[in-house]
Each structure stands twice: as C-alpha cells, then as structure tokens.
ROMIMAR-123247 format. One line per field, with one value per residue (C-alpha): residue number from 0; residue in three letters; x negated, y negated, z. Coordinates in steps of 0.25 Angstrom, whole numbers, m for minus. Example, Ala and Ser with C-alpha at 12.3 -4.5 7.8 and 13.67 -1.06 7.14 Angstrom:
ROMIMAR-123247
n <- c(0 1)
res <- c(ALA SER)
x <- c(m49 m55)
y <- c(18 4)
z <- c(31 29)
//
This chain:
ROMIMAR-123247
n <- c(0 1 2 3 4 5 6 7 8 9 10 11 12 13 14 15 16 17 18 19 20 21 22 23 24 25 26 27 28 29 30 31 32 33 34 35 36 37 38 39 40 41 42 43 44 45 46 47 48 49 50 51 52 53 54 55 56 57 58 59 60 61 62 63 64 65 66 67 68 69 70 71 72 73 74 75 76 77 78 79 80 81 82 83 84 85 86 87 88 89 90 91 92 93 94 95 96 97 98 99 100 101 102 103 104 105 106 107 108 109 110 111 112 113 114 115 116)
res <- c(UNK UNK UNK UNK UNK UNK UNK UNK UNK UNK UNK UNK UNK UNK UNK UNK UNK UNK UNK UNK UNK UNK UNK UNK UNK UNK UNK UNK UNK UNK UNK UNK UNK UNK UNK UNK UNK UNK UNK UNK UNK UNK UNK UNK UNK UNK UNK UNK UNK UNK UNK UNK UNK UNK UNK UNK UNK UNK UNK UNK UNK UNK UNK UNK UNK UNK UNK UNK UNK UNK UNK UNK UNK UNK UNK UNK UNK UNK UNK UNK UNK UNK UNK UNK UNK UNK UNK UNK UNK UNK UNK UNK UNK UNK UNK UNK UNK UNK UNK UNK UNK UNK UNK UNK UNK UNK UNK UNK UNK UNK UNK UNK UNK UNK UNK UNK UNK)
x <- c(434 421 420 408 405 394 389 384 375 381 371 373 368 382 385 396 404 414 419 420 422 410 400 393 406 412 397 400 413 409 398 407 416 428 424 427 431 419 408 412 400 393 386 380 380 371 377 366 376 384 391 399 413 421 436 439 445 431 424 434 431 417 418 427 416 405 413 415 398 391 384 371 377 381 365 361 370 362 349 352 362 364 371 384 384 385 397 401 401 409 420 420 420 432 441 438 441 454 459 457 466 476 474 475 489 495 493 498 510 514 513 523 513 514 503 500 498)
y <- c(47 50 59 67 70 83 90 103 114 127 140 143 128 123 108 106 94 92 82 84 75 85 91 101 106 107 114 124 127 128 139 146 149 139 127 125 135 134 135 148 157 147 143 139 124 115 99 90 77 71 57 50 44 34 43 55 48 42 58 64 55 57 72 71 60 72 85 78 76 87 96 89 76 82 90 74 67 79 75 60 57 43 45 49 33 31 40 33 19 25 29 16 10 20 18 1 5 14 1 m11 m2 m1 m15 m17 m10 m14 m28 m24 m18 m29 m39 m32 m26 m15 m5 0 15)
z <- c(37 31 18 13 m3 m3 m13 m10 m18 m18 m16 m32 m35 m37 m32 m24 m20 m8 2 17 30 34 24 33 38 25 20 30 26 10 17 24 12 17 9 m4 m15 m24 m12 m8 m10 m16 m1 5 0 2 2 m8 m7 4 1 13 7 16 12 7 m5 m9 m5 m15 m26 m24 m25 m37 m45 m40 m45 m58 m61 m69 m62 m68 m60 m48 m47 m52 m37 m30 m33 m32 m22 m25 m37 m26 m25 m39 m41 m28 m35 m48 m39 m34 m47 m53 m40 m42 m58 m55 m44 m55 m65 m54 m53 m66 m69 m57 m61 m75 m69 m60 m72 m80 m90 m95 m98 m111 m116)
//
C-alpha cells in the first residue's frame, strides 16, 4: 500500500510533518481540529512537501529522519525539495549499515567468538 510523507505550514509559520495513505483527507482532518494534537488551532495548513514511500515502514522512517532536522533544515527541504532524495539515500545507507553489522555478529556468533566489551 502506497504511503505519503507531507510537510505542512501551519497558519503561525510552523512546519509540520506527517504521514497519510491520503494527504488531502488527512489536511482536512488537521483543519477540522481531529487531526494531530499540535495542529489544533494552528489552521489552516497548507502541505509545502509531499514524498511518495513504497510501505509505511520506509514513510515512518522518512518522517522520523525529517522531525529530527533543524528548523533551519526543515525551511532549507522546503525550498529545495530534492533534498528529500538525499535523506532517502542516507536511510538506505543506515538500513544497509544496520544489515552488515547484523551480519557481521551473526556470523561472529555462529563461529563461536565471542564479542568483546
């Protein structure tokens, strides 16, 4: 099932960032007061980003890697919206880093070595 990253400016200026299976629907819903806790009377929201993710998995991680820029960043992926394939690649790269040190110990512990502290 198809995933949707969006950012979103609130009416105070704030950035936002969300994941939905439908990005108007779920806009609607943050204007309507039902959405998300810190949207509420901060409408309406206008979405500045929207990124389409294969899984939910890969959508979470995506909004996670964007809630943990700078404000200075976040205003920064706005205005440039190919930087989203940069953070794209770098989870790639983390998940492929995180998979060779499972590798890595597995293969340890199979062989009877132990690991040192």
């Amino acid at each position: 099932m198809i995933w949707y990253v969006y950012v979103a400016r609130c009416a105070d200026g704030t950035l936002y960032c969300g994941i939905a299976r439908n990005v108007a629907q779920r806009i609607a819903a943050h204007d309507a007061g039902t959405g998300a806790r810190y949207t509420r009377g901060r409408g309406p929201l206008s979405v500045v980003l929207v990124r389409r993710c294969g899984d939910k998995g890969r959508a979470l991680r995506l909004e996670y890697s964007i809630k943990q820029l700078s404000r200075v960043q976040k205003e920064a992926l706005v205005a440039e919206p190919a930087r989203v394939t940069t953070l794209v690649s770098q989870l790639g790269r983390s998940r492929e880093a995180r998979l060779g040190l499972r590798r890595e110990v597995t293969a340890r512990s199979r062989s009877g070595q132990r690991r040192r502290s």
